[in-house]
N, CA and C atoms as a LAMMPS dump frame, in Angstrom:
ITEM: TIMESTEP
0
ITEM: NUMBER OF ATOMS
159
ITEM: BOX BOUNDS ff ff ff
-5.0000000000000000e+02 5.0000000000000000e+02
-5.0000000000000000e+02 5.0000000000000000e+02
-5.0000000000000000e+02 5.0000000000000000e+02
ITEM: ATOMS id mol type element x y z
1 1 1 N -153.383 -308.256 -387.644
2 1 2 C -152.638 -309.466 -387.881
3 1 3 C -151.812 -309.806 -386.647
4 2 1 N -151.648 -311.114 -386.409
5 2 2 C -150.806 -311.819 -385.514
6 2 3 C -149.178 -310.661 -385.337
7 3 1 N -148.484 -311.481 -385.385
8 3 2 C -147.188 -311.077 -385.03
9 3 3 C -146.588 -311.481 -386.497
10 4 1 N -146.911 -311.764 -387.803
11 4 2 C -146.456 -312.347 -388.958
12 4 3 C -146.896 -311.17 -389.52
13 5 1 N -146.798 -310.997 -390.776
14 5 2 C -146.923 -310.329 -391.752
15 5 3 C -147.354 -311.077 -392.986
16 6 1 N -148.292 -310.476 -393.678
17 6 2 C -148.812 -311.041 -394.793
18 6 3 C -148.494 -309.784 -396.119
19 7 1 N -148.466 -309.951 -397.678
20 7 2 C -148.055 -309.184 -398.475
21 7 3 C -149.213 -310.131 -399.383
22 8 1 N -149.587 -308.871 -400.013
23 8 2 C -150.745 -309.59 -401.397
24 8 3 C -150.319 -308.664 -402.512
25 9 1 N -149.926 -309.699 -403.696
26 9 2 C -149.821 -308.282 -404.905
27 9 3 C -151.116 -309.005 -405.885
28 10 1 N -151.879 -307.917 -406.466
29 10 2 C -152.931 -307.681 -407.564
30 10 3 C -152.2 -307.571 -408.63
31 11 1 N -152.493 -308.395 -409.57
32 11 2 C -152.149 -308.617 -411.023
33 11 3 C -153.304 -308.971 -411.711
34 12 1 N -153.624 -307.384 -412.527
35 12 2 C -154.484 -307.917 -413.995
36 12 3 C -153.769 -308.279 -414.911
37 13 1 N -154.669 -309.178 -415.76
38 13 2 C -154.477 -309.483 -416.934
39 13 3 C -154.475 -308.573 -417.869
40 14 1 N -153.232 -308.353 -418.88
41 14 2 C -153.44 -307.491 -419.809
42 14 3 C -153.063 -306.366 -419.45
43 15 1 N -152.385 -306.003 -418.701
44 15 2 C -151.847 -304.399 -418.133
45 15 3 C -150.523 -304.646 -417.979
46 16 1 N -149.681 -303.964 -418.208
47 16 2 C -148.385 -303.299 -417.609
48 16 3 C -148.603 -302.893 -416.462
49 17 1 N -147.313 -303.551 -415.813
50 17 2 C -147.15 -303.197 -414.422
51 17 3 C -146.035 -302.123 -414.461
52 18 1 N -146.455 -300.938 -413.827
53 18 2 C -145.479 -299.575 -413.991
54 18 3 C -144.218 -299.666 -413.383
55 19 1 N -144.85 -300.978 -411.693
56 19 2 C -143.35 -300.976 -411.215
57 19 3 C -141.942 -301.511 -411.916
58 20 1 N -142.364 -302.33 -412.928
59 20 2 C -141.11 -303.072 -413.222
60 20 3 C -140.219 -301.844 -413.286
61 21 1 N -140.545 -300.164 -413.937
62 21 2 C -139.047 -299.693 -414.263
63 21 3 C -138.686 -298.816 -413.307
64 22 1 N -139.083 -299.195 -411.856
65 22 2 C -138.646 -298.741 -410.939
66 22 3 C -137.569 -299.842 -410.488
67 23 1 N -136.118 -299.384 -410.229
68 23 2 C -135 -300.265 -409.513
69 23 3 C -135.151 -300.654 -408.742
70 24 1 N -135.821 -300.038 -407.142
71 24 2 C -135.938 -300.956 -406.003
72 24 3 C -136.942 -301.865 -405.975
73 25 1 N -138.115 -301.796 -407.132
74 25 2 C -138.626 -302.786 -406.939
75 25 3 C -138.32 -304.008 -407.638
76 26 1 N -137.404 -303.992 -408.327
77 26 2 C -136.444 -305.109 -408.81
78 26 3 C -135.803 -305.67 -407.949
79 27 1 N -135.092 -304.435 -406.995
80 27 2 C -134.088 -305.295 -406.005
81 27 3 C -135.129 -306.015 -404.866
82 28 1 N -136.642 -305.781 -404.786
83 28 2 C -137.3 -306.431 -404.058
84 28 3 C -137.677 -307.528 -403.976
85 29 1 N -138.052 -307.952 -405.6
86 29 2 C -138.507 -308.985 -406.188
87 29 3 C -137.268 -310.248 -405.932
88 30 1 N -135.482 -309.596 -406.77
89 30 2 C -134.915 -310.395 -406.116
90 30 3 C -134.426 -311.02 -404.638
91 31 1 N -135.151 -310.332 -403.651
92 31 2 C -135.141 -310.557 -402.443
93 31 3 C -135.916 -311.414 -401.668
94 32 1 N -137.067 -311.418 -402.512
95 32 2 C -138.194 -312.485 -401.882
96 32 3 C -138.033 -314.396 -402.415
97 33 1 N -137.118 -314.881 -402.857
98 33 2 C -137.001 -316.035 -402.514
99 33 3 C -136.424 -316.264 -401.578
100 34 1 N -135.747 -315.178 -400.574
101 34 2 C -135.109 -315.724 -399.187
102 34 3 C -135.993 -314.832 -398.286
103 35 1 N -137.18 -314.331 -398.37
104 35 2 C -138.124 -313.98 -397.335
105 35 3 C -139.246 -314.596 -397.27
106 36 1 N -139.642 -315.533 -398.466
107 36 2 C -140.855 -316.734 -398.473
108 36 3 C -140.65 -317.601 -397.306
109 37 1 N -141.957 -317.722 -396.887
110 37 2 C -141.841 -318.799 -395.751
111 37 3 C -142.33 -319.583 -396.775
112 38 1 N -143.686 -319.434 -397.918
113 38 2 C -143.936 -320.791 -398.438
114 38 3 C -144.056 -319.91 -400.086
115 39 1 N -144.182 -320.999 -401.229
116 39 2 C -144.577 -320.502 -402.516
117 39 3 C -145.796 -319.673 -402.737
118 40 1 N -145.44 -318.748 -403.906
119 40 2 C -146.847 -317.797 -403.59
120 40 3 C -148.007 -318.585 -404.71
121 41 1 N -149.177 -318.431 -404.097
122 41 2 C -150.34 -318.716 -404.963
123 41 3 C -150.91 -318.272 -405.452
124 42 1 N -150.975 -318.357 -406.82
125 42 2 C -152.064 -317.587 -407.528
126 42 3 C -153.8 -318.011 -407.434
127 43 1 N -154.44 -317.226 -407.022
128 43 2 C -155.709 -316.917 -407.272
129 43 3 C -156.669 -316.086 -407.603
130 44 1 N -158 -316.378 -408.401
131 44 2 C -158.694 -315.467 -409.263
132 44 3 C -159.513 -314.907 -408.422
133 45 1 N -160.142 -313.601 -408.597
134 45 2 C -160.764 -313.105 -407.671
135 45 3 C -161.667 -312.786 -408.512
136 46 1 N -163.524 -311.875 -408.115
137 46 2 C -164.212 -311.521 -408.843
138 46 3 C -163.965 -309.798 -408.73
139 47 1 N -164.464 -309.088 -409.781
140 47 2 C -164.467 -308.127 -409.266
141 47 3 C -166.131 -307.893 -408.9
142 48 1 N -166.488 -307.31 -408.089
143 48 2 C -167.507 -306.987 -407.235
144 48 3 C -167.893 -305.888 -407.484
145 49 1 N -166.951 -304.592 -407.764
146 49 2 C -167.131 -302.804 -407.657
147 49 3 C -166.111 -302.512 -408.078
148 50 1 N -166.364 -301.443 -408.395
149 50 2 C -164.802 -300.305 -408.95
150 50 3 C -165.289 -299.004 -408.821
151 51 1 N -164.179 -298.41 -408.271
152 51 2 C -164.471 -296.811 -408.343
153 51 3 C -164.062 -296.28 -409.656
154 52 1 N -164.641 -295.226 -409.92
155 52 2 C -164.098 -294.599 -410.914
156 52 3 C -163.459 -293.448 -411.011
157 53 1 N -162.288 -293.206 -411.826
158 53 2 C -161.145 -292.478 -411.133
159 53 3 C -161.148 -291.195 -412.667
């Protein structure tokens, strides 16, 4: 990447996200309306593959 930084978060449908009951990632979340350069977009992706764990 350039000299910018890019951040992507993955959200399924239908799952709990584990981070919510972690604290700093609360204090992260409230941090990112003053680190947006622009609004975030949602888009659907396919899945293609999965490993199996």
């Amino acid at each position: 990447m350039p000299s910018h930084r890019t951040w992507s978060a993955l959200i399924a449908d239908g799952i709990e996200n584990p981070l919510s009951a972690i604290q700093e990632f609360g204090e992260f979340q409230a941090g990112l309306k003053d680190w947006l350069a622009a609004p975030p977009s949602a888009e659907r992706f396919e899945v293609r593959g999965a490993y199996a764990t």
